[in-house]
C-alpha positions as CSV (number, residue, x, y, z in Angstrom):
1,X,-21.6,53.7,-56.5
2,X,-18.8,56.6,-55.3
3,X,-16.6,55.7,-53.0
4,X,-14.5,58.1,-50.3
5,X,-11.2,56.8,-52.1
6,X,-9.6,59.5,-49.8
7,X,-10.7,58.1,-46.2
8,X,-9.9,54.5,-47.7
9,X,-6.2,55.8,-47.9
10,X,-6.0,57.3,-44.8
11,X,-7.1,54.6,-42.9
12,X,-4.4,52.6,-45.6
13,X,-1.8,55.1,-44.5
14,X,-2.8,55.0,-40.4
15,X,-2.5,51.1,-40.1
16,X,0.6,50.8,-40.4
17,X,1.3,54.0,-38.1
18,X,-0.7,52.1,-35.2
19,X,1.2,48.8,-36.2
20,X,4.5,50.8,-35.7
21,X,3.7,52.1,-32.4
22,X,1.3,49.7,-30.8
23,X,3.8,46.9,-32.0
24,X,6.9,47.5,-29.9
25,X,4.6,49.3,-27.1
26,X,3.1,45.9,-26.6
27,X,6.3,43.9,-26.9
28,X,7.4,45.9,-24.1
29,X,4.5,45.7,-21.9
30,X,5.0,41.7,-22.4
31,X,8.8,41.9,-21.8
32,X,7.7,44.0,-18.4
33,X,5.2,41.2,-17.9
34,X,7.0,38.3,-18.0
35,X,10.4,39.2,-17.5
36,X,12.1,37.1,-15.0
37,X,12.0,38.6,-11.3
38,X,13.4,37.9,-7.9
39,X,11.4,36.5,-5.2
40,X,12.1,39.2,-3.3
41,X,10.7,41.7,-6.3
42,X,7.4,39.6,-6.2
43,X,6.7,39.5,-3.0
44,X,7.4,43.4,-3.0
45,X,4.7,43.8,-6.0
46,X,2.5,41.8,-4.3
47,X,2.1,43.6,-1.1
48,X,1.5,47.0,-3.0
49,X,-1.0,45.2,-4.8
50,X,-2.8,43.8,-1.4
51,X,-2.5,47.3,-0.1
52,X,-4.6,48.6,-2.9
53,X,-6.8,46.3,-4.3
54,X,-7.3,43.9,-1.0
55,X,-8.1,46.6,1.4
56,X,-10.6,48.6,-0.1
57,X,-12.6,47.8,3.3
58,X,-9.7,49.8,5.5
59,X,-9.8,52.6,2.9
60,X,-13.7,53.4,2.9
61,X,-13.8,52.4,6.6
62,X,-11.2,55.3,6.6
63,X,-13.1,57.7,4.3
64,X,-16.4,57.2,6.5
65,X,-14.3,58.3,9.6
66,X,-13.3,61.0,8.1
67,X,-9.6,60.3,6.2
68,X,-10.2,61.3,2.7
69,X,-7.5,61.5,-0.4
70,X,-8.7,65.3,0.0
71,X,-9.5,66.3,3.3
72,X,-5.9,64.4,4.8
73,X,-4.1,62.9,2.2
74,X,-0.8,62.7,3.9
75,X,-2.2,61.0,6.1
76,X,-3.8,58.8,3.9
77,X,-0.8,58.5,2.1
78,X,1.2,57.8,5.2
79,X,-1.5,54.4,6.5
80,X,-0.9,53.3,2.7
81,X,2.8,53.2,3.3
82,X,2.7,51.6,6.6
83,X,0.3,48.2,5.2
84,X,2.6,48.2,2.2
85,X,5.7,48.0,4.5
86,X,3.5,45.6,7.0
87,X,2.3,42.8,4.1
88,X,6.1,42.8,2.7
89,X,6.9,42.3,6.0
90,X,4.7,39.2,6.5
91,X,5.7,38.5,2.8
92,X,9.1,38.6,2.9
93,X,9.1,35.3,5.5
94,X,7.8,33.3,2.1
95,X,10.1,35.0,-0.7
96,X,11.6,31.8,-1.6
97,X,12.5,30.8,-5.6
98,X,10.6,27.5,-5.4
99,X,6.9,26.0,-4.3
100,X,6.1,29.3,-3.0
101,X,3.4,30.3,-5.8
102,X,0.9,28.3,-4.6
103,X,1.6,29.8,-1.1
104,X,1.1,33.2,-2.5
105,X,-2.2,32.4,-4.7
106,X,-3.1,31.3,-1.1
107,X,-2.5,34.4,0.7
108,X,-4.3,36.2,-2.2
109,X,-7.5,34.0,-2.0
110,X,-7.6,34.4,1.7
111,X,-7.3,38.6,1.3
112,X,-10.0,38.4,-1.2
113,X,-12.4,36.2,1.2
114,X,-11.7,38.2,3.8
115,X,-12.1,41.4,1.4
116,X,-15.6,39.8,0.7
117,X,-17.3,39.4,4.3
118,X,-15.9,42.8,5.4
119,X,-17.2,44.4,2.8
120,X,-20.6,42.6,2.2
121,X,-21.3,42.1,5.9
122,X,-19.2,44.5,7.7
123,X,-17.7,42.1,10.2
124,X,-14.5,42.8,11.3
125,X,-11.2,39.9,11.7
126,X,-10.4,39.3,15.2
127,X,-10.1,36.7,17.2
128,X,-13.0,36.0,17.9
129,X,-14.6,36.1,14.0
130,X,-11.7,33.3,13.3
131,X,-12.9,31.2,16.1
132,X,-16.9,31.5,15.1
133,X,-15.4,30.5,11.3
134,X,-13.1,27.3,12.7
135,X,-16.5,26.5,14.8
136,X,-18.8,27.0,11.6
137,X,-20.2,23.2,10.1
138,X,-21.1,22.9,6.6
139,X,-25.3,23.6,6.9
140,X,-23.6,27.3,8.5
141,X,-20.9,27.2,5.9
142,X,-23.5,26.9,2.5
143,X,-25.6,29.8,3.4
144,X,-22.2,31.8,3.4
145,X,-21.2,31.0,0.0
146,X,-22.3,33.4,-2.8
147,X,-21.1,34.9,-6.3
148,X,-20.2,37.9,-4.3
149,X,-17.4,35.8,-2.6
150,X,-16.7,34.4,-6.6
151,X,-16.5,38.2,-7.7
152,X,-13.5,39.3,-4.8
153,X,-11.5,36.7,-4.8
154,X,-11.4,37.4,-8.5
155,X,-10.5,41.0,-7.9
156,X,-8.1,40.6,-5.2
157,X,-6.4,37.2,-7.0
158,X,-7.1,37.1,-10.4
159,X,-5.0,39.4,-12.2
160,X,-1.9,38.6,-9.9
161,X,-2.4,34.4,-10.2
162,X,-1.9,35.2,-13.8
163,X,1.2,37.2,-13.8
164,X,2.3,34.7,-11.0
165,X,1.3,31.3,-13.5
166,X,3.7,32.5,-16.2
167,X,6.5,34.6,-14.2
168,X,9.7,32.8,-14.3
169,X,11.1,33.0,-11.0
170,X,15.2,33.9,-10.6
171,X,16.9,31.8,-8.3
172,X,20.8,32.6,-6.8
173,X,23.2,29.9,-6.9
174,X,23.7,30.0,-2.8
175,X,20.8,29.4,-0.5
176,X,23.0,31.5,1.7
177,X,22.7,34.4,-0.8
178,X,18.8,33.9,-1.0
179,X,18.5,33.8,2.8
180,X,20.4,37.3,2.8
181,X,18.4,38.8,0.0
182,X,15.5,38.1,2.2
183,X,16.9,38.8,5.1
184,X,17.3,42.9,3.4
185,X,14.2,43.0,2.5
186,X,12.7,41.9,6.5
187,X,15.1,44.6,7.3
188,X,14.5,47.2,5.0
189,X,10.5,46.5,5.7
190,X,10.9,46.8,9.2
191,X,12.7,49.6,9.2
192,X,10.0,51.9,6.6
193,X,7.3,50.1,9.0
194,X,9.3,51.8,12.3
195,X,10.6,54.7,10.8
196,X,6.7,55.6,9.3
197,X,5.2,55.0,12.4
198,X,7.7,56.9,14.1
199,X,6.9,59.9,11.6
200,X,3.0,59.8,11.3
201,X,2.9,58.7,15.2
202,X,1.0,62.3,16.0
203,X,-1.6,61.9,13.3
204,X,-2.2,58.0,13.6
205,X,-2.3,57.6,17.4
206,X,-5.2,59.6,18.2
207,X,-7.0,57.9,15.3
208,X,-6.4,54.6,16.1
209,X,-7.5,55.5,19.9
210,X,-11.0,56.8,18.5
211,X,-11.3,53.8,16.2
212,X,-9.5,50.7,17.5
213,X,-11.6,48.6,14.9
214,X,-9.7,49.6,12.1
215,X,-6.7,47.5,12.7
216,X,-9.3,44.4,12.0
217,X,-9.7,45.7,8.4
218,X,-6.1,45.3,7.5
219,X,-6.0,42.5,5.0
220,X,-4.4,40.1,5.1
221,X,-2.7,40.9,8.7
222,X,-5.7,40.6,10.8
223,X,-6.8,37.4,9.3
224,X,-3.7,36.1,9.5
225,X,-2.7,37.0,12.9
226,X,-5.8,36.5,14.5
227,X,-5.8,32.9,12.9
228,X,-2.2,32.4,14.3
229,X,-3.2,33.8,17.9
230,X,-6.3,31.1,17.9
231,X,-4.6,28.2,16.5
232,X,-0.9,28.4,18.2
233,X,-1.2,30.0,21.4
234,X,-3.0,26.8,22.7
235,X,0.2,24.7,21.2
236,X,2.3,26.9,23.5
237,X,0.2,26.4,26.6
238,X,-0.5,23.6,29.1
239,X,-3.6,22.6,29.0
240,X,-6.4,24.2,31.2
241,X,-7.2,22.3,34.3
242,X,-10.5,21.5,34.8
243,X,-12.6,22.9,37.9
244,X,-15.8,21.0,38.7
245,X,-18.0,23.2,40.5
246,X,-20.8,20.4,41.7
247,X,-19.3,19.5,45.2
248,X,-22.1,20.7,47.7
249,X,-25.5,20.4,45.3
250,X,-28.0,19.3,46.1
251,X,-32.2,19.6,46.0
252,X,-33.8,21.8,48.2
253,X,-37.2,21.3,50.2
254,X,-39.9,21.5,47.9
255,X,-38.9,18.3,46.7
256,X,-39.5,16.6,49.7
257,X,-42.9,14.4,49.1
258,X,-43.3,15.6,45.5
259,X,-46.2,14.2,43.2
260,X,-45.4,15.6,40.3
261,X,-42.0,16.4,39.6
262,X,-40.1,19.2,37.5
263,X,-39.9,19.5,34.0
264,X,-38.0,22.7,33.0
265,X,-37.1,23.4,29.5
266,X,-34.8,26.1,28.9
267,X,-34.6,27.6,24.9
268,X,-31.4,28.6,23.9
269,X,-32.1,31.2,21.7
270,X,-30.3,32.4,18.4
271,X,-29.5,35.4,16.8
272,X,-33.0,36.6,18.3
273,X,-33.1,41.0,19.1
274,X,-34.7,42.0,22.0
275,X,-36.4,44.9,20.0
276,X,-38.0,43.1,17.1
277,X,-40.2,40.9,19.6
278,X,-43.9,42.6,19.6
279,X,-44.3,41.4,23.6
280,X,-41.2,44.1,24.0
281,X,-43.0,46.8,21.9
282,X,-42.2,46.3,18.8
283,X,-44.9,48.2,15.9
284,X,-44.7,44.5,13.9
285,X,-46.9,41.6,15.2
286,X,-44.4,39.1,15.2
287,X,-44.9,37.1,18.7
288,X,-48.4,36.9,18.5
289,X,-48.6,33.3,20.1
290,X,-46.8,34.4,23.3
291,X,-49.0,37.4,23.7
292,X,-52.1,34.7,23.9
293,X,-49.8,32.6,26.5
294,X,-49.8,35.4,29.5
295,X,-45.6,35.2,29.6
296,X,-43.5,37.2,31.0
297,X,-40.8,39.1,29.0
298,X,-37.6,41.2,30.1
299,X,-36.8,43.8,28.0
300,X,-33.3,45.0,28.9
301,X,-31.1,41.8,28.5
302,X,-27.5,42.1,27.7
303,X,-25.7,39.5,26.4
304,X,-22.8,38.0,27.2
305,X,-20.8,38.0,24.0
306,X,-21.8,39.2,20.4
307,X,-21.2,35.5,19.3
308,X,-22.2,31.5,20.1
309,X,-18.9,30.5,20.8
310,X,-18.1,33.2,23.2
311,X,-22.1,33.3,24.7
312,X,-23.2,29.7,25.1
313,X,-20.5,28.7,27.5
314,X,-20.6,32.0,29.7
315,X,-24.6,32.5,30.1
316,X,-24.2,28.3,31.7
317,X,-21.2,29.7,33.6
318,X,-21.0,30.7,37.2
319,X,-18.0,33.0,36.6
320,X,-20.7,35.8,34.9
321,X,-19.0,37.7,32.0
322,X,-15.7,39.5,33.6
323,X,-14.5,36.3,35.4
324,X,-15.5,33.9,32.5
325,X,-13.0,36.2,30.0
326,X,-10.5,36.0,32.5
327,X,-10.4,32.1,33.5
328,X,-7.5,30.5,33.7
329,X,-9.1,27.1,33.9
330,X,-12.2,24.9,32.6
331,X,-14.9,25.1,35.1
332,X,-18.0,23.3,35.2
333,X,-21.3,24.6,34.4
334,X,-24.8,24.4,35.3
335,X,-26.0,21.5,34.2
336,X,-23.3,19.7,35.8
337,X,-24.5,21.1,38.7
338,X,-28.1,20.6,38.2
339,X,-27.4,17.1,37.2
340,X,-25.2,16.4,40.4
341,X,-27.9,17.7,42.2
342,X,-29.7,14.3,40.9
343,X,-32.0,16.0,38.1
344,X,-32.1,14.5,34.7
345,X,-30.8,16.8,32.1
346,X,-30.5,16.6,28.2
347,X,-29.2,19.0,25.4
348,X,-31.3,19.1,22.3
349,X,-29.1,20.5,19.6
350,X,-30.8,22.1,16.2
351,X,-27.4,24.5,16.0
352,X,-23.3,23.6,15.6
353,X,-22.9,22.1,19.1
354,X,-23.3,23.1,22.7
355,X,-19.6,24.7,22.4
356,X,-18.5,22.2,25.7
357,X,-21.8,22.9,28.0
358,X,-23.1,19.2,27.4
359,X,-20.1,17.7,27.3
360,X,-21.1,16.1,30.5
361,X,-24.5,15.3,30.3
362,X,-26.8,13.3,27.9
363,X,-27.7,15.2,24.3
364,X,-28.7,14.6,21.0
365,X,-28.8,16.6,17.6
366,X,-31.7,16.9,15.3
367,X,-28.9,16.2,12.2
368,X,-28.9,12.7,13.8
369,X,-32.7,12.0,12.6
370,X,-33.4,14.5,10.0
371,X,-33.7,11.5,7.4
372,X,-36.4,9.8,9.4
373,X,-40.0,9.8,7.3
374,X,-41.5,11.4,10.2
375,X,-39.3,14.3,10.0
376,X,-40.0,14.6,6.2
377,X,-41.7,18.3,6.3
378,X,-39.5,19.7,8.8
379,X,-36.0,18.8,7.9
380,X,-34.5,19.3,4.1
381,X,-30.4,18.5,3.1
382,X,-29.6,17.9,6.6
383,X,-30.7,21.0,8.0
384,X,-34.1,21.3,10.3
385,X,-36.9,23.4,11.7
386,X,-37.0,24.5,15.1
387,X,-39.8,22.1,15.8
388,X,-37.9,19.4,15.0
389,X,-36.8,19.6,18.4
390,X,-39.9,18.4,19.8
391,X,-40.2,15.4,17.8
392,X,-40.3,12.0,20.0
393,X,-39.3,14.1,23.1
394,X,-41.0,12.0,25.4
395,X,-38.8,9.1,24.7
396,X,-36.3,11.0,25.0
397,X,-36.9,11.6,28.2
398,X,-37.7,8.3,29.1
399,X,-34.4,7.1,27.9
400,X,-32.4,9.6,30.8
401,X,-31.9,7.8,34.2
402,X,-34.7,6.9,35.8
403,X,-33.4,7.8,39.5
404,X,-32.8,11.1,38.4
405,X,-35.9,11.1,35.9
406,X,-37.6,10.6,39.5
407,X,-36.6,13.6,40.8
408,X,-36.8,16.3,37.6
409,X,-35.9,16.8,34.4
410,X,-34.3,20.1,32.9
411,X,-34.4,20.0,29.0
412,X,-32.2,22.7,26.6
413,X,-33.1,23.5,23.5
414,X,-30.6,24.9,21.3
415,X,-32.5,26.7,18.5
416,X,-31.4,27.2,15.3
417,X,-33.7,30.3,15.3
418,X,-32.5,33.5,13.2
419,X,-29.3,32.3,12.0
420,X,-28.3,34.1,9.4
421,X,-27.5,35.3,6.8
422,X,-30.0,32.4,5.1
423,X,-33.4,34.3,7.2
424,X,-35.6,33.1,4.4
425,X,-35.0,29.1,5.1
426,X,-35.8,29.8,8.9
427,X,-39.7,30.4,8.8
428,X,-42.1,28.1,7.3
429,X,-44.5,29.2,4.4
430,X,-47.2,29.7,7.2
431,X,-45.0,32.1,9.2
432,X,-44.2,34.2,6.1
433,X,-46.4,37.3,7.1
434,X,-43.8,40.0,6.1
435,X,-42.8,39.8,2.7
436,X,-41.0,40.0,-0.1
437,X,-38.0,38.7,2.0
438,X,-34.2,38.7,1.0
439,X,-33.5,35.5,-0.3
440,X,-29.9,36.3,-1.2
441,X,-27.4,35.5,1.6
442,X,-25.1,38.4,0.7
443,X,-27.8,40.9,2.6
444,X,-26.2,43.9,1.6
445,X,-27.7,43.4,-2.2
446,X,-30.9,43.2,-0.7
447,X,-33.0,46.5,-0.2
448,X,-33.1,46.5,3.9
449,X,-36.8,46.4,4.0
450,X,-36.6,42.8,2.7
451,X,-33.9,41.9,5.0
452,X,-36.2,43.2,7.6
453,X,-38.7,41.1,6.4
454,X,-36.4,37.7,6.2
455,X,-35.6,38.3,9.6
456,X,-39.0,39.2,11.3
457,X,-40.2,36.2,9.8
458,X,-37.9,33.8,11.3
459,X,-39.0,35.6,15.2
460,X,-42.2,34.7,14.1
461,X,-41.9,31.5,13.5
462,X,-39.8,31.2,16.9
463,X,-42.9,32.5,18.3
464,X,-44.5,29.5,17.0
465,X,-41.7,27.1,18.2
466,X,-41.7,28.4,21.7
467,X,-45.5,28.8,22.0
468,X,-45.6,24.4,20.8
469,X,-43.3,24.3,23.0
470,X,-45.5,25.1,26.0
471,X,-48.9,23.3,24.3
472,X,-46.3,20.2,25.0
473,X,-45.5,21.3,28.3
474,X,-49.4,21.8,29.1
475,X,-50.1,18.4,27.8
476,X,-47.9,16.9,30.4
477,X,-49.2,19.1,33.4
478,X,-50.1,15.7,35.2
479,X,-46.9,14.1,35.5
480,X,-44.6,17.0,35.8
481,X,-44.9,20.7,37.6
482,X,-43.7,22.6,34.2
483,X,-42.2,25.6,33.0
484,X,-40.2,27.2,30.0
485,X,-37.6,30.0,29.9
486,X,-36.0,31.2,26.6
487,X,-33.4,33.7,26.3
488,X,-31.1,34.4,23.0
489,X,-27.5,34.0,23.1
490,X,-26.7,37.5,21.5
491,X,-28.3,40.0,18.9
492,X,-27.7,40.8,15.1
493,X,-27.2,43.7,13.1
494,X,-29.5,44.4,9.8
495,X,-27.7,46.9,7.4
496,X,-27.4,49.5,10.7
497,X,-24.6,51.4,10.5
498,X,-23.3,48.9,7.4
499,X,-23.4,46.1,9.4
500,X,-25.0,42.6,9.0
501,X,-25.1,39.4,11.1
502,X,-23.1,39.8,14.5
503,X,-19.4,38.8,16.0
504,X,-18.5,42.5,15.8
505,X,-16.1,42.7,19.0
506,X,-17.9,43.6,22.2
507,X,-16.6,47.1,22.7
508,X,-17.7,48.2,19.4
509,X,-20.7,45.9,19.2
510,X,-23.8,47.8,18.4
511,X,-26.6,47.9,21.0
512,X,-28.7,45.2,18.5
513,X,-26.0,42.4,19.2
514,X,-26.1,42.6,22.3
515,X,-29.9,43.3,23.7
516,X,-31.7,39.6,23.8
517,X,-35.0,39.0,24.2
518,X,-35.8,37.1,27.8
519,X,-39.1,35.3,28.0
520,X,-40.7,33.2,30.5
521,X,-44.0,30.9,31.0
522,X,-44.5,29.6,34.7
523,X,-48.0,29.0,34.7
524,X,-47.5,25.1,34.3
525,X,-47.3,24.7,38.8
526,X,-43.8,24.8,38.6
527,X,-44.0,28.9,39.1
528,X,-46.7,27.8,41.7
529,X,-44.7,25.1,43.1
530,X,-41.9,27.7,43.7
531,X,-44.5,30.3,45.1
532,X,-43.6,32.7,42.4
533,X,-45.0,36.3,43.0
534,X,-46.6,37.0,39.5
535,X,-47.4,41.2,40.5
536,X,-43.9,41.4,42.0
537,X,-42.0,39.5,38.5
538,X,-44.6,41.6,36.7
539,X,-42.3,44.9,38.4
540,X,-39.3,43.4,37.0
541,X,-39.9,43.3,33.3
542,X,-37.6,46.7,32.8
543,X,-34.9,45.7,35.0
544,X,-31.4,45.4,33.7
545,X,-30.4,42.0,33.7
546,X,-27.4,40.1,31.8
547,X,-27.0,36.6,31.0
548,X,-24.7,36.4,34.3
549,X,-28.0,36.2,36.0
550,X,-29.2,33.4,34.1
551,X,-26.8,30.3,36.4
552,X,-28.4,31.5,40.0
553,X,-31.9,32.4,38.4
554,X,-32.2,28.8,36.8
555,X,-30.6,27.5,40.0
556,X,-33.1,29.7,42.3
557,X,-36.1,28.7,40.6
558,X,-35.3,25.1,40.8
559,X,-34.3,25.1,44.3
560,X,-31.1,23.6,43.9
561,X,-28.8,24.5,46.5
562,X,-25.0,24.9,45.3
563,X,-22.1,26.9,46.9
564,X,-21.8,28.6,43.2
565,X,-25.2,30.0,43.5
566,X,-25.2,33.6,44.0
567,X,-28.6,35.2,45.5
568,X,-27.9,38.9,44.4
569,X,-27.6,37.0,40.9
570,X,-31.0,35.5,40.9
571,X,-33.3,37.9,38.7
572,X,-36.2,36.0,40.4
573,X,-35.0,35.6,44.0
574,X,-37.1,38.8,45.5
575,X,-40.4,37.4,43.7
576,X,-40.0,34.1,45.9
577,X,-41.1,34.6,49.7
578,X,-38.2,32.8,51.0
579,X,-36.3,35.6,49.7
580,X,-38.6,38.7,50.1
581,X,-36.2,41.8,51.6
582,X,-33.2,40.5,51.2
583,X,-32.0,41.5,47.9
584,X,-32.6,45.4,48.3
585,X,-29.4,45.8,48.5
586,X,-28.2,43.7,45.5
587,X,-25.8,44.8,43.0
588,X,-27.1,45.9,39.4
589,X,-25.0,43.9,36.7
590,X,-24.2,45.7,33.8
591,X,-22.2,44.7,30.4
């Protein structure tokens, strides 16, 4: 057979060529690679590569606004500059010769995490996103964890834990002489960071005014500092006093000679939008059950925060949203005031806690008896169904005081309703109408018709849980005067504008975290009891309301008189006769 003998001895000839200059080229890039460096170099090389590869949520946050490479590259440039001098300032505190590695694997696993949720779900790093994450439990904490998360953490940290893992480190003789070698590079950092600002002030200050958000996408900084304000302030302050706000309640007249007393159960809602309930016009059927109850529904709710943490506690508040921000001490809340009042009250819990609103009063968690047999359909790994909640409530009644039992009982239910981003496990088979659904918690790989989908599901089958919840309340119309109110505790976003879930900080919220569906049944005689003015409530459906309405309209309908009760507050007030004309002149709240 003929052979190319020609080719054969050109390739001969070219090995060793490539051998000669590939050789010494990669003896050089390992010499680069593993040459000894200062702490001081590392922490330099590390910041640059934070800058770059850990930010790529600032940079095409900064593109969509508007800063390109082409359209304002000095610009650009100028931003790159100023995190690079930021993260070598924040480094430079930890460039140390020895046990500092693991520090800085550390600080690159948290910048890739970070890089992850900004990216995937498009929440930003504040304060309040660090507290919701220190309040998550491990059920929340699961449906968070994906190969998404695997996949940044290796981009942000993999390549540099390598170099890191076989870098010798050079160490001075003198601790005094490594302080000062840091102590160059803090100075030298600080000053590019002042002098760059000082330079790009002009172009940077009007951006940062129009986009204020953007400083929550810096990576690490903004989880680092928003982590340090959350966890350390409270080490530097004395600890809030606490303010009870029961002095003065008490029952009003219609309890006087009662033979059936109150039963009100108030459903805290979660993650629930205003707009994708059908009884608020929405094109889906997905509240078809409430529709065949003759509620009532309020369609322009605001919440009170874009999160749990921040809502929970201020819709129970007296304080309403501006004063609740600005406390300066613990105050009670209205269950303590209902229960001073001498009702019975319990908190049902199928979320992570009552964030301090039941501290004071009796409560219970479905996680306590999601093992039990009986339970065996609705609760899996810990976690359960809305309807769990509902299971042996009548002993649970029974087992609150029976002097206050006597006089009423006010239930909450905290829902576990849409909580994301795991929509798929919050509807049972039966309530699956909309499908295929996202079954992936890292929505943003999901086409946003399924995530749609996921999530619509779970309203209907919180349709289903509030709509047992009143067949339970009808059942018990001969002991008790009954009623129901539901409202969520803030929105969620679903791919709108690139966002997913909620916590997005108030100001830049979109209208979807904050608009919550309100809905109420009063056709169990405790509306009647209260002489509730159905035509007149029926008036009120468009009103703007905001969960600082919710304290005085709870108190209001319950006739519980308190010195905290506020009468222009009370969303219901005008439908009662005892109050007809006297709220004409009542201010609108607005968020």
């Amino acid at each position: 057979m003929p052979t190319n003998t020609s080719a054969h001895s050109a390739a001969g000839a070219a090995s060793p060529t490539f051998a000669l200059i590939l050789g010494p080229l990669w003896l050089a890039l390992r010499r680069l690679w593993l040459a000894p460096r200062s702490p001081q170099a590392v922490v330099v090389a590390l910041a640059l590569w934070v800058t770059v590869a850990g930010n790529l949520a600032l940079w095409s946050e900064l593109f969509r606004v508007g800063v390109g490479a082409f359209s304002q590259p000095v610009l650009l440039l100028g931003i790159a500059v100023l995190v690079w001098s930021a993260t070598t300032v924040l480094l430079s505190l930890l460039a140390w010769p020895r046990g500092m590695k693991p520090v800085w694997v550390a600080l690159l696993v948290l910048a890739g995490v970070a890089q992850h949720y900004m990216l995937d779900f498009g929440v930003l790093i504040d304060t309040t996103m660090v507290g919701n994450v220190l309040a998550t439990d491990a059920r929340e904490a699961r449906d968070l964890l994906s190969p998404g998360l695997v996949g940044h953490v290796l981009l942000v940290a993999g390549l540099p834990t390598l170099w890191l893992w076989r870098l010798p480190l050079l160490a001075r003789r003198s601790a005094w002489g490594q302080l000062a070698r840091s102590a160059l590079l803090l100075a030298a950092s600080v000053g590019l960071l002042a002098g760059g600002t000082l330079v790009m002030y002009r172009q940077i200050a009007p951006l940062v005014r129009s986009h204020m958000h953007l400083r929550y996408t810096i990576n690490p900084l903004a989880s680092i500092l928003s982590t340090a304000s959350v966890t350390l302030k409270p080490l530097f302050k004395r600890g809030k006093p606490f303010v009870p706000i029961s002095a003065g309640a008490a029952l009003g007249t219609s309890y006087a000679g009662q033979t059936r007393v109150p039963l009100l159960v108030l459903v805290v809602g979660e993650t629930a939008r205003a707009g994708n309930f059908s009884l608020n016009g929405y094109a889906r059927d997905t509240t078809p059950e409430l529709a065949g109850l003759d509620v009532l529904s309020w369609r322009n709710v605001r919440s009170c925060g874009t999160n749990t943490l921040a809502s929970v506690p201020c819709m129970f508040s007296s304080l309403g949203k501006t004063g609740y921000e600005k406390r300066d001490a613990e105050y009670g809340n209205l269950l303590d005031v209902l229960q001073s009042a001498g009702l019975a009250v319990l908190w049902l819990d199928n979320q992570s806690g009552c964030k301090g609103v039941c501290n004071r009063v009796a409560s219970a968690s479905t996680a306590a008896v999601a093992r039990q047999p009986a339970l065996a359909g609705l609760c899996q790994d810990g976690e359960c169904m809305d309807e769990a909640l509902l299971h042996g409530l009548d002993e649970r009644i029974l087992s609150l005081p029976e002097a206050q039992r006597r006089n009423g009982v006010v239930i909450v239910m905290h829902q576990m309703g849409s909580h994301g981003p795991a929509y798929y496990k919050r509807a049972t088979p039966a309530y699956k109408r909309f499908m295929p659904e996202c079954t992936n918690t890292v929505l943003s790989e999901c086409p946003q018709q399924e995530v749609l989908n996921g999530y619509d599901n779970s309203i209907a089958y919180t349709d289903h849980f509030l709509a047992s919840t009143v067949q339970w309340l009808k059942s018990r119309s001969r002991q008790f005067d009954t009623a129901m109110l539901y409202v969520s505790d803030h929105g969620e976003s679903l791919g709108e504008y690139g966002l997913y879930l909620h916590g997005v900080p108030y100001a830049f919220a979109p209208d979807v975290q904050k608009q919550v569906p309100m809905v109420a049944w009063l056709d169990g005689g405790l509306g009647a009891r209260r002489h509730m003015d159905r035509d007149c409530l029926q008036t009120s459906l468009d009103a703007p309301l905001t969960h600082d309405n919710y304290f005085h309209t709870v108190l209001g309908f319950l006739d519980v008189q308190s010195p905290a009760y506020r009468a222009p507050l009370d969303a219901w007030a005008a439908c009662r006769p005892d109050f007809h004309g006297k709220l004409a002149s009542a201010p609108v709240q607005t968020h």
